[in-house]
C-alpha positions as CSV (number, residue, x, y, z in Angstrom):
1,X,-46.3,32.3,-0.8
2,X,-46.2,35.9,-2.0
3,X,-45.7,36.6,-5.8
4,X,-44.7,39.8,-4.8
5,X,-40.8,40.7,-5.5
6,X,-38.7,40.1,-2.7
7,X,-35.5,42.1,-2.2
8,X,-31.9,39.9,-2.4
9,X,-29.0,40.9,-0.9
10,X,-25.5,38.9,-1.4
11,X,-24.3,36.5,1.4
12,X,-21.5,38.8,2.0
13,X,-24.2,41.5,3.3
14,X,-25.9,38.8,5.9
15,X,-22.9,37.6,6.9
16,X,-21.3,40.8,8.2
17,X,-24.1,40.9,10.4
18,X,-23.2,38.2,12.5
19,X,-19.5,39.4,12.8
20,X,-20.3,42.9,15.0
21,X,-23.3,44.3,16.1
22,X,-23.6,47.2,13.5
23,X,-23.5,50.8,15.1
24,X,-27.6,51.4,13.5
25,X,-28.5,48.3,15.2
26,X,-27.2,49.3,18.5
27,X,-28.8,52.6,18.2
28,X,-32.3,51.1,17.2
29,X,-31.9,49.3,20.6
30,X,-30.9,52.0,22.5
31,X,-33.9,54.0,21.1
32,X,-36.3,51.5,21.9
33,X,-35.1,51.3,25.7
34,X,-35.1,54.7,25.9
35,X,-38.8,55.3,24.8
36,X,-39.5,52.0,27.2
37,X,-40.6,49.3,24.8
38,X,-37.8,47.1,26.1
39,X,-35.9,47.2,29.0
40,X,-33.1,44.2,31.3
41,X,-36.2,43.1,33.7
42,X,-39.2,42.8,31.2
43,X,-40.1,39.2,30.0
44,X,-40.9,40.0,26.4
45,X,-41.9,38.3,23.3
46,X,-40.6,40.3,20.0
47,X,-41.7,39.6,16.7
48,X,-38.9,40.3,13.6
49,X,-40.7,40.4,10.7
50,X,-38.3,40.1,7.6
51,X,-35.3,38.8,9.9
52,X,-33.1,37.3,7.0
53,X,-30.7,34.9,9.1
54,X,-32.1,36.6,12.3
55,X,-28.4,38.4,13.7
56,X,-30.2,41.1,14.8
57,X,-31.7,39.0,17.1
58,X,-29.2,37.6,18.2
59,X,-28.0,40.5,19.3
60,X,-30.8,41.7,21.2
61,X,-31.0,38.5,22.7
62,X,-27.2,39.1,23.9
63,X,-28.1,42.7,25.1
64,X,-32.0,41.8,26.9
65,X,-31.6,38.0,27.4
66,X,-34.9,37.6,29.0
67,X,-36.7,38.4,25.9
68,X,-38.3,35.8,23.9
69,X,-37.7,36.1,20.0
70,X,-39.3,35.0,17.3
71,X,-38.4,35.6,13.1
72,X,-40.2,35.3,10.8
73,X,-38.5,35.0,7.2
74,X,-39.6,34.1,3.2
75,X,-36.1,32.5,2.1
76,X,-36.0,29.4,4.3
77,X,-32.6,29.3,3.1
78,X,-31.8,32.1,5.2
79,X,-33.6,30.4,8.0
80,X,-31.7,27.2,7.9
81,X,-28.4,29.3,8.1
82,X,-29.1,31.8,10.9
83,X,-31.0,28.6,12.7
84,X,-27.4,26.5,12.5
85,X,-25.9,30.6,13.4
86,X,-27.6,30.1,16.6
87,X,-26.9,26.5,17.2
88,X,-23.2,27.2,17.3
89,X,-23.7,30.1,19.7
90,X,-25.4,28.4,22.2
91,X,-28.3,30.6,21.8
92,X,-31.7,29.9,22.9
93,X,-34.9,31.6,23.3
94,X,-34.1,32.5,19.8
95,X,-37.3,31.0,16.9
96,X,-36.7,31.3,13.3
97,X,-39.4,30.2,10.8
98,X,-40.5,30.1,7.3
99,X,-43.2,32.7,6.2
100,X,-44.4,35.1,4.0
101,X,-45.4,39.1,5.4
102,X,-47.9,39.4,2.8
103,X,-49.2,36.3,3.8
104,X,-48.6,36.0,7.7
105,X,-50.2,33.3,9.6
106,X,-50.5,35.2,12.6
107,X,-51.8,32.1,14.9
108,X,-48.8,30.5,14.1
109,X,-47.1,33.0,16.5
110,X,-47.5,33.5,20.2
111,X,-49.0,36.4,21.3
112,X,-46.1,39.1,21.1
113,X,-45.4,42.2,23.1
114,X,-43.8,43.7,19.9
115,X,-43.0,43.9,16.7
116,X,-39.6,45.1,15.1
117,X,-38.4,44.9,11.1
118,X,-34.8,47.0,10.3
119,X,-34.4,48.0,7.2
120,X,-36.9,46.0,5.4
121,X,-39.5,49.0,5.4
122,X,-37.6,50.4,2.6
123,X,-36.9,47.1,0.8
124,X,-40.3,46.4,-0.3
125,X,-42.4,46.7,-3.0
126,X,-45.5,47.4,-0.5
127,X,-45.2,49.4,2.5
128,X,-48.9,49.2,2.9
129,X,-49.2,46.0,3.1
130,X,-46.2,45.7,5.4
131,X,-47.5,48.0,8.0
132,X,-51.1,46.0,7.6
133,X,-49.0,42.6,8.3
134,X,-47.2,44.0,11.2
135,X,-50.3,45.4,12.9
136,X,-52.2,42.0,12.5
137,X,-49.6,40.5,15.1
138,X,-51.8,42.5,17.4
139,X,-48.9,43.7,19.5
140,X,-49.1,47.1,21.7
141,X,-46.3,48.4,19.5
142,X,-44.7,48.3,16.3
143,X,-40.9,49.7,15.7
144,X,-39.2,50.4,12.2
145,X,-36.0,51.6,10.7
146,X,-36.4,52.9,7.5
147,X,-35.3,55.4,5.3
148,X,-37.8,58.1,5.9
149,X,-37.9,62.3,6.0
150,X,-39.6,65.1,7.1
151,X,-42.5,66.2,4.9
152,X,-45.2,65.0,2.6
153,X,-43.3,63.4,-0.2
154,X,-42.0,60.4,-1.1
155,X,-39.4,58.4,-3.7
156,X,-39.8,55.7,-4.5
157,X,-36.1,53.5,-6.4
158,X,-36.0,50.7,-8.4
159,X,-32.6,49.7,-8.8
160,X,-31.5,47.6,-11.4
161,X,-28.7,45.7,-12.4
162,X,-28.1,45.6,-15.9
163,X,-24.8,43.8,-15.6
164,X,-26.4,40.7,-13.9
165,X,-30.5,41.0,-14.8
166,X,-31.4,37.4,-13.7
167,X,-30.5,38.8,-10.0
168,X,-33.7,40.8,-10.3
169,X,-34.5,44.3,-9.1
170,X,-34.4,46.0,-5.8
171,X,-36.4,48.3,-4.3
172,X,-34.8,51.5,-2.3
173,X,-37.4,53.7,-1.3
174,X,-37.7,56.9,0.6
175,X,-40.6,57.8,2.3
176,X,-42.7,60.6,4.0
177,X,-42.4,60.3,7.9
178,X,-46.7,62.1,7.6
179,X,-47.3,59.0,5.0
180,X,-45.6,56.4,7.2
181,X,-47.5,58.0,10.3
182,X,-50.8,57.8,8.6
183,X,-50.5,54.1,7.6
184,X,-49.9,53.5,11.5
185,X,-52.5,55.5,12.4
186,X,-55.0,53.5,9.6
187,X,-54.1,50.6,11.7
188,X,-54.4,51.5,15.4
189,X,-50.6,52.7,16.0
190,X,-51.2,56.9,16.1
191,X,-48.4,56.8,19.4
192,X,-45.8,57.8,17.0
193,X,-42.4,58.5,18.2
194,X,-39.3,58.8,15.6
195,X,-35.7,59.6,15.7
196,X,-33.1,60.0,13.0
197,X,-30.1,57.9,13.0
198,X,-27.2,59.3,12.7
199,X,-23.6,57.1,11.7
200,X,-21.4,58.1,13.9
201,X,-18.4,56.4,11.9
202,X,-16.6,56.7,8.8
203,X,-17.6,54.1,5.9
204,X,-14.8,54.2,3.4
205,X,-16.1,53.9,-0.1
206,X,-16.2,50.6,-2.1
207,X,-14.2,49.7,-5.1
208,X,-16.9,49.5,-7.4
209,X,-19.9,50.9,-8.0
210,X,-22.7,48.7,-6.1
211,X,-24.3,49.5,-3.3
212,X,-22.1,49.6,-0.6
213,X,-22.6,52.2,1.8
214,X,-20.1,54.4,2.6
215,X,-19.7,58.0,4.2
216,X,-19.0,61.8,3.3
217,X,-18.1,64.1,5.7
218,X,-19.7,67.7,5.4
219,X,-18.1,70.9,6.4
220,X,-20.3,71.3,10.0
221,X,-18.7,67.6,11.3
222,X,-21.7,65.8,10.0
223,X,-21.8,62.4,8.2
224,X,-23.9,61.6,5.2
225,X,-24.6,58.1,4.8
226,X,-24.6,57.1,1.0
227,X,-25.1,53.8,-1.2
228,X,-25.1,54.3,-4.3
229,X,-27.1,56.8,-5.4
230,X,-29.2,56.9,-2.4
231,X,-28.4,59.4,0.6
232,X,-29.4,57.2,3.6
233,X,-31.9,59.0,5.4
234,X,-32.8,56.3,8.3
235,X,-35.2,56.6,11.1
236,X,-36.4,54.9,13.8
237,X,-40.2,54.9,14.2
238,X,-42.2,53.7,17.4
239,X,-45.6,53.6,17.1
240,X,-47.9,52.2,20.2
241,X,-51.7,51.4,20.3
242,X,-53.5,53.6,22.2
């Protein structure tokens, strides 16, 4: 298994996900029927790569259920929940399974028409090596959510939580949609489409000072997307062989 840091989140945070589709996940889907990656009549086998209890899945799986999905995840304690998620759901064509990104054992999986990851992008401690893990699936596309703008720089956050250090630190970094681009590129993905997301919602803001997300409104209408000290810039990336 990896040594390298891998990002925790509280149960709270995974469990939410399996109460309501959240509004980015349906727009990630929307975004990647629009562009044609998926679509009702294609018999498709996606790849999650850093699925935590795999809802997202599931919810893909209740929106295009002729597609075939795997997840792959490092915390098999995640696994064995969002496996037992599915059981109770009825859900099949739905396959969890222990594994490390940095460390994928790519024969392990069947040969997959695509491969998606939300969120994790800017989770990690190595983007790099994300993107290299996600193109060794071999899959005529990769898709991302991340939190990514316009431009050649990037910031990179390390959060830390100095009232509860054993929980470790998180990463929350910002990237360069040209840096992201060209790591696709490197691999074989230069197809690139992206799209920013948008919440269309209001978020109110937590009683404390974690890193719930909440919402500001600006004076135009528009609403910024905030957790902690981070201003959510998310996009949606879709990159394809050529």
């Amino acid at each position: 298994m990896s040594t390298k840091p891998v990002p925790t989140f509280h149960d709270a945070y995974h469990a939410r996900q399996w109460e309501t589709c959240y509004e980015s996940t349906r727009a990630f889907f929307d975004f990647l029927e629009t562009h044609g990656a998926i679509a009702d009549d294609k018999d498709q086998h996606i790849v999650d790569l850093c699925t935590g209890t795999g809802s997202n899945l599931y919810w893909l799986k209740q929106r295009f259920p002729k597609l075939r999905l795997s997840g792959v995840e490092i915390d098999p304690r995640l696994v064995e929940w969002g496996t037992a998620a599915l059981a109770e759901r009825n859900t099949s064509g739905v396959n969890l399974s222990v594994g490390d990104v940095y460390d994928l054992q790519t024969a392990a999986l069947q040969p997959a028409d695509g491969v998606i990851s939300l969120q994790t992008l800017s989770f990690l401690p190595d983007e790099a090596g994300f993107i290299h893990a996600a193109a060794a699936v071999e899959a005529p596309w990769i898709a991302l959510t991340g939190l990514i703008i316009e431009g050649s720089h990037s910031f990179r956050t390390l959060i830390n939580n100095h009232a509860a250090p054993e929980k470790g630190d998180n990463f929350y970094n910002t990237f360069a949609l040209e840096y992201i681009t060209q790591l696709l590129a490197d691999e074989g993905y230069s197809n690139i489409i992206h799209s920013p997301f948008e919440i269309g919602i209001d978020l109110p803001k937590p009683a404390d000072d974690g890193l719930g997300t909440y919402t500001e409104q600006t004076d135009d209408g528009r609403r910024l997307q905030i957790s902690g000290a981070v201003l959510m810039s998310w996009q949606f990336v879709l990159a394809r062989r050529i």
